[in-house]
N, C-alpha and C positions, 0 to 999 in steps of 0.2 A: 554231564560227562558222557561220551559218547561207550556204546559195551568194552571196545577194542581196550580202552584205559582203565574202566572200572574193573575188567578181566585180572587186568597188570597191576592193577591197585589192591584186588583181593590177594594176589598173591605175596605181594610184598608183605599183608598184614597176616595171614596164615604162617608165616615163616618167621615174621616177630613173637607170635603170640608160645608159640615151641620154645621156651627157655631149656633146651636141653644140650650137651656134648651133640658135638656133628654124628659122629658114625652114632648114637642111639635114637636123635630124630630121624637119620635116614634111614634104619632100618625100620623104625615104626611106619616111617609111610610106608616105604614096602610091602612091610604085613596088612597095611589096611588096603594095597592096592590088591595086595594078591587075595585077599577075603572077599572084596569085591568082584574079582576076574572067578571067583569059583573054584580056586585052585590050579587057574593057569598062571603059570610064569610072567610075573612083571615084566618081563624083558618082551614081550610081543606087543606093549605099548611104546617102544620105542619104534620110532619113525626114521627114516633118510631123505636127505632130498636130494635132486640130481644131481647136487654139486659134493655130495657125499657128508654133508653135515648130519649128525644126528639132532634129533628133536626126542626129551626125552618127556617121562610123564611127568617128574618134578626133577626141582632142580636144590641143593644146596650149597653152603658154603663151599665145599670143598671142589665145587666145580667153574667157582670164579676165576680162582686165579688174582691177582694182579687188580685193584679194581679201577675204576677210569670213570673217575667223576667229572662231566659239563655244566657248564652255567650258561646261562642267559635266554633269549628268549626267541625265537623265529620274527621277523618282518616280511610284509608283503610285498609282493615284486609283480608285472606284469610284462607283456610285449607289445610291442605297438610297432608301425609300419608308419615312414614318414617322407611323403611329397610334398609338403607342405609344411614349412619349418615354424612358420606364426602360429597356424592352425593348431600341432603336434604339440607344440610349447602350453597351450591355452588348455589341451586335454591335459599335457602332465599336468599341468598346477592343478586342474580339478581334481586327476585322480590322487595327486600329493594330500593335498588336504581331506580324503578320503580315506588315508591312510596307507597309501605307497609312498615304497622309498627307495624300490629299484625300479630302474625301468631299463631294456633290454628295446634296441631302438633297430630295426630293420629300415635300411634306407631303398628306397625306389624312385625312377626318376621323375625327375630333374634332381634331385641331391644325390649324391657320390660318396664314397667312402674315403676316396682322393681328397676331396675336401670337404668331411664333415660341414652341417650347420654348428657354427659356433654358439649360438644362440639358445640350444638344445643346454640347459643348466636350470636345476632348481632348487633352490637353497637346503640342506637337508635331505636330499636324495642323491641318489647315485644315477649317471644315466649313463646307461656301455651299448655303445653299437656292437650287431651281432658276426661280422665276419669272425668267422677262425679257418685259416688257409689248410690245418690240416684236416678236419674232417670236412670241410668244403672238396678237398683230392681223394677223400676218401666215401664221398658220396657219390664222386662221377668218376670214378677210377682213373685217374691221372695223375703224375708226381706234384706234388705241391713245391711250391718255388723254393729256391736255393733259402732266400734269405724268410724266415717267418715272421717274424717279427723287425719291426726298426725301428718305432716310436717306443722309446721303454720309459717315458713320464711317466704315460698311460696305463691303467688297471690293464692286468692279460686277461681276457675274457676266454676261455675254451667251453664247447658244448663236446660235452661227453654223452649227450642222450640219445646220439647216434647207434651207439653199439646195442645199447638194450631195446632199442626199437627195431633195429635188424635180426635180433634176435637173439644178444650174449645173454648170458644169464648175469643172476644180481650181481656177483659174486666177481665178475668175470669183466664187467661194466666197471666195476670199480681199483683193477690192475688195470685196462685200459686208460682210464683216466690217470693212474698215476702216473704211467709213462709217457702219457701225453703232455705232460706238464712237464716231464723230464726233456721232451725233445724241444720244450722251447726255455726251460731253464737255462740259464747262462752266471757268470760267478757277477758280472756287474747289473745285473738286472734284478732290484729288490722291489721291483714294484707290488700291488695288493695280486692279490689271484682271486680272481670269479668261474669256480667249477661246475656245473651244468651238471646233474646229472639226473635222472627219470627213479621216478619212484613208486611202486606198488602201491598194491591194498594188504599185502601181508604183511601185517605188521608187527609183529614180533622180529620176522627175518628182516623189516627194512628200518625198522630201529636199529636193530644190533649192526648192517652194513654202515650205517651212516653214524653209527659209532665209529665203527674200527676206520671208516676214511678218514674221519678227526683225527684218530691216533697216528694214523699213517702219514696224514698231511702235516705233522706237527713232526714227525721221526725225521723224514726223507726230506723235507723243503723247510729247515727251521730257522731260517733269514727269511722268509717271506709269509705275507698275512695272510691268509687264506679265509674264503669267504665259499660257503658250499651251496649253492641254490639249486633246490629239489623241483622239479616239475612234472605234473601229474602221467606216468607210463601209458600215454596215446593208444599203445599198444593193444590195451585188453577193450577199451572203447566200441561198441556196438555202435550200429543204425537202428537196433530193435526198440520197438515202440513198446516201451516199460521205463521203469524205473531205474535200470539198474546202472545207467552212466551218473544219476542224480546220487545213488548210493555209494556207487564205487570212488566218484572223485572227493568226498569226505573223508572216508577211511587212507586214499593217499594223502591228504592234507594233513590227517592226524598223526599218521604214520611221521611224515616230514617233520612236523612240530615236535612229536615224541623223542626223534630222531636230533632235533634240535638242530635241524639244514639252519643255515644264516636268513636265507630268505626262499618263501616259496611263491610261485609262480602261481597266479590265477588262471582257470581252469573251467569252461563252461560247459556245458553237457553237452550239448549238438553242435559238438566241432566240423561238421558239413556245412554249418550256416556263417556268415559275414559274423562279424558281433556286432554289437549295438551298446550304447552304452549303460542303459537300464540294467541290459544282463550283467555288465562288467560292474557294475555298480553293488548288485545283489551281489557279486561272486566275492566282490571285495570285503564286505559285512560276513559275507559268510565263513569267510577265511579268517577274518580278524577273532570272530565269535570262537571258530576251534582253537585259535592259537590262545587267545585268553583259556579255555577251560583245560587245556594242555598242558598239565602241570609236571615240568621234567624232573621235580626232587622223586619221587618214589621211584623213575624211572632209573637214577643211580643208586638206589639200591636194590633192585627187582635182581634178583639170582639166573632170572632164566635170560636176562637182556644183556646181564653181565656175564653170562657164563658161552650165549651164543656171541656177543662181539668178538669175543677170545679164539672162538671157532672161526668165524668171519676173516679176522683180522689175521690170522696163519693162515687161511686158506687164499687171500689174496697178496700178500706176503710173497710164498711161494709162486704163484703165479705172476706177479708183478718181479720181483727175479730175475725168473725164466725168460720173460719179455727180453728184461735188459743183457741175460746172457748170450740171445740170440743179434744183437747188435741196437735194442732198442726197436720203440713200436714204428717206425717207418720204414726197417728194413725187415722188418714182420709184416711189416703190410705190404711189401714189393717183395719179398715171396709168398704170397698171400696165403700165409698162417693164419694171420687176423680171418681174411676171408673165410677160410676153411673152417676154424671152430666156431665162428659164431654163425656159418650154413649150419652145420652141424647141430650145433644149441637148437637153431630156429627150428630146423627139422624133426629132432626129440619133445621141442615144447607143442608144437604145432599137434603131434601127432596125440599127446598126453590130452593139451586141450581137446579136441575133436573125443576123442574116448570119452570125454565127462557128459558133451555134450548129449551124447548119445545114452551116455548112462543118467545120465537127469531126462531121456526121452523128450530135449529139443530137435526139434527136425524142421528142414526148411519148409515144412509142407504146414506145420502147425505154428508156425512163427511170422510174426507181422511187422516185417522192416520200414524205415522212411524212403519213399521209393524217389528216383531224380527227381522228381516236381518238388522237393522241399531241398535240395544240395543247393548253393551255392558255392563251395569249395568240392573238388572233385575227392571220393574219400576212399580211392583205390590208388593201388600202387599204381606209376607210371613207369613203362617200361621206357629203358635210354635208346632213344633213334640211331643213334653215333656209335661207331665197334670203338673200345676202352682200351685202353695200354693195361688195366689191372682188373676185373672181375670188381664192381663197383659193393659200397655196401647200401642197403634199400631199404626203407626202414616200411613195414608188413605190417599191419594190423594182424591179429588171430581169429576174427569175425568173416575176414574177408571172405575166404573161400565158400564159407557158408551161405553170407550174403547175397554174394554172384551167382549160386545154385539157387535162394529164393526169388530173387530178379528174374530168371530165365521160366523160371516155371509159374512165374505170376502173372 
């Protein structure tokens, strides 16, 4: 079991093992915490994060609430790109018996979206091509067409991992997505929903988010079946020649698993390079292995998972609201509110990260990047050639700027 669960696992068991009335365990830790602090105030181990959620030292019953129990288990999903509809069909069925069961199909030509290959089917998996017209308008800043949707046999696929890669916060990513669902909800369309959304390595916080969006997807759309597919936050993803994309995309995956997404998205470390299917092969064993040791029962009864969803889930609440009190997320995007807080988010995280950096004494001058000669996918923002009708959203790595300074001086 990887620490992030076994952490979440002692906890659950420290708080069984306490057969006491609430208010006389919660005082006792209190006094063991404030014995430990030397006589300062328990309350200076309480944390915020920028979304205003407290993080506290422990947690118990009385900070539940409500509690919100999940079943079942994560499946793995992947992306694929397809010119070639025999070809593409011959990898799904390999990587099906590998153990996929979504697959997420990017068409490029000679195939079209106009007209799907029909042939793209494999028994026991799901296969969804990836347009969604509105964060497609809202990546090049342009109105997205009148009509969004007109096939409604078909699964709605929406990618909500727009937002948190431009840079909303978790919190934030997750009221976007539900009103995104809202603007293509309609009262005769009960078809499945596949939600897209980007998922950390903090996981306590990306647990408790992909809680409260169960809860929320189950309040606000309770005619339709929702399906939540987590994919690794590209975002915090380095070129640095270490370890730490090999570390960081396990702890997303565990997170997602914890978190009990429907399916997660494979994820390989040096997203600069083509993939190859050896890597895609290891990614997929590697996924399967955390979802098996990913045990969700302690995770509904863990106090601090159950007590941040509660936070999570009123915090995007409100903010999901607001959205719709404002006429809904497309008339928030075309006076570009959307735009403006998630600059705004990008601008405060950006600035939070760079201060770590500096405070862990990474510098571009001590740090040893993959330099062009190993890219084949370009792994910098691309700026749009074209003037926008709306201020586009851009989705930023947080490496970058660091990178670009060790490039220059290398």
């Amino acid at each position: 079991m990887h620490s992030g669960a076994l952490f979440l696992k002692n906890c659950v068991f420290y708080a069984k093992i306490i057969n006491l009335p609430m208010e006389i365990a919660s005082k006792q830790w209190k006094q063991q915490l404030q014995y430990a602090l030397q006589g300062r105030d328990y309350q200076t181990l309480i944390t915020t994060t920028s979304e205003g959620i407290p993080i506290l030292p422990f947690y118990t019953e009385e900070h539940v609430g409500e509690p919100f129990a999940i079943k079942g288990r994560s499946r793995v999903g992947m992306h694929l790109f397809c010119s070639d509809p025999e070809l593409t069909l011959q990898r799904m069925q390999e990587f099906h018996n590998s153990g996929v069961d979504l697959f997420l199909v990017t068409l490029i030509a000679p195939c079209t979206y106009e007209q799907p290959p029909e042939q793209l089917r494999i028994e026991g998996a799901q296969v969804l091509f990836t347009p969604d017209p509105l964060t497609d308008a809202f990546r090049r800043g342009i109105l997205p067409p009148n009509t969004l949707r007109t096939d409604l046999s078909s699964p709605l696929q929406l990618n909500a991992t727009l937002y948190r890669e431009a840079g909303a916060s978790l919190t934030h990513q997750m009221a976007y997505a539900l009103a995104q669902i809202k603007e293509y909800d309609t009262d005769n369309d009960t078809s499945d929903i596949y939600l897209r959304v980007a998922v950390g390595e903090a996981l306590l916080l990306e647990i408790a988010a992909l809680r409260a969006l169960r809860k929320l997807l189950r309040e606000q759309f309770p005619k339709r079946r929702t399906h939540i597919v987590a994919e690794v936050l590209q975002r915090r993803l380095p070129l640095v020649r270490s370890n730490y994309n090999k570390d960081y995309i396990p702890l997303a995956y565990e997170a997602a698993a914890l978190g009990q997404a429907d399916f997660i998205i494979t994820q390989t470390s040096d997203f600069y390079r083509y993939k190859n299917e050896m890597k895609e092969h290891t990614q997929i064993q590697n996924l399967l292995s955390i979802i098996k040791k990913s045990s969700v029962g302690f995770i509904n009864e863990a106090y601090s998972v159950q007590a941040l969803t509660k936070e999570i889930y009123h915090t995007v609440s409100l903010k999901y609201e607001h959205i719709q009190s404002q006429g809904g997320l497309l008339n928030f995007y075309q006076k570009e509110q959307l735009q403006w807080e998630i600059k705004r988010q990008n601008k405060r995280e950006q600035q939070e990260f760079d201060a770590q950096l500096i405070e862990a004494g990474i510098t571009p001058e001590n740090t040893h990047i993959y330099g062009e000669e190993h890219w084949n996918l370009y792994p910098f923002t691309k700026k749009l050639n074209a003037i926008t009708k709306f201020f586009p959203l851009i989705p930023k790595r947080l490496w970058q700027n660091f990178e670009l300074t060790s490039i220059k001086r290398s």
